[in-house]
N, C-alpha and C positions, 0 to 999 in steps of 0.2 A: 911833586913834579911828575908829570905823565908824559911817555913818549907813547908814541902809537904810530907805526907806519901806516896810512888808507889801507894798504892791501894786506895787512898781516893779518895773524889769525891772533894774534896776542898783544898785550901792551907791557911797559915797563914801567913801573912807578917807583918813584925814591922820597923814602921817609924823611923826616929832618928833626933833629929835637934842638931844643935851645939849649946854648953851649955862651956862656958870657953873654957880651952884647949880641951876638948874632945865632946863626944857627949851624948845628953840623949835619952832616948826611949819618944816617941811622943805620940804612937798611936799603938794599932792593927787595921788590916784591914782584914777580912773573903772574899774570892775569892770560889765560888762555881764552878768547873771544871773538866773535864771528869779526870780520875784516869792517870796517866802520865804512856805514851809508850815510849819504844826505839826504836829508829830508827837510821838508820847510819849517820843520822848528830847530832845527839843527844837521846833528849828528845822529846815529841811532849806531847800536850793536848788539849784541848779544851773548852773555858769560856762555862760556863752553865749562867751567869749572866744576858740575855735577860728572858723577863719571856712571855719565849713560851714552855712550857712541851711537850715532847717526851715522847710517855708512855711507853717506854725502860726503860726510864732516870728517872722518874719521883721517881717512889719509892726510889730509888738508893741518889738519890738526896734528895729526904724529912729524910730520914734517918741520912742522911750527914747531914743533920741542926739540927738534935737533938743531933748528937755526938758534933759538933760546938758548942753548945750551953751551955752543959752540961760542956766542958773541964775547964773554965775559975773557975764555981762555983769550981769542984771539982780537980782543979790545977793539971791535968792531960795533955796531950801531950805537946805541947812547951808550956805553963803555968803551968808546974810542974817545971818549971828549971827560969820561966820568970824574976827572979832576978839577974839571971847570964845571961843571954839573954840582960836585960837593960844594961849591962855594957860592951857590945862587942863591942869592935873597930876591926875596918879595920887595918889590917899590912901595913904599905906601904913600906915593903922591898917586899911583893908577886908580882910576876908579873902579870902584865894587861892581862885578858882573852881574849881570840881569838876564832873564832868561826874555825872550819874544812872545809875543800875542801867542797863548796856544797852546808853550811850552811845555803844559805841567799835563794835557790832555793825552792818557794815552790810546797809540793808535791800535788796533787788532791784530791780530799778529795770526796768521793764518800759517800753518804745518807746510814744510815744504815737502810737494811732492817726492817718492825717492824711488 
């Protein structure tokens, strides 16, 4: 499972291993990465997880670790719900996702000025 607010600079994802018939929650794991764009084959972002600072990036991202940081103490973004979050299973009547015309093509990725 992945949360991702559009504007953060990070995502949160939660592991699950199989536990009897179903499954339990494992783990969180904190992803530090550019705040998610559209684009015509989707989504786009970009891992900040190398620790080489952009001084564009850098406040933006130190800021991101204190909101990160802070949610879990005070059960706030998907740690405000993370007990009904532990208990999510996968449907398997949903159909298998598919990427669009294009998908897999990637685009250029040009340095941003700073």
């Amino acid at each position: 499972m992945l949360w991702k607010p559009p504007t953060a600079w990070f995502s949160v994802n939660a592991s699950f291993v199989p536990d009897g018939d179903g499954r339990r929650l494992r783990n969180w794991y904190v992803n530090f990465e550019h705040p998610t764009r559209r684009t015509e084959a989707g989504f786009d972002t970009l891992d900040l997880t190398r620790w080489e600072w952009k001084v564009e990036g850098e406040y933006a991202v130190e800021a991101a670790r204190g909101e990160v940081l802070t949610m879990p103490a005070e059960l706030s973004g998907v740690f405000a719900q993370a007990q009904r979050w532990s208990s999510w299973r996968w449907e398997p009547a949903w159909p298998t996702p598919c990427l669009p015309p294009g998908a897999t093509t990637a685009e250029k990725v040009t340095p941003e000025a700073g």
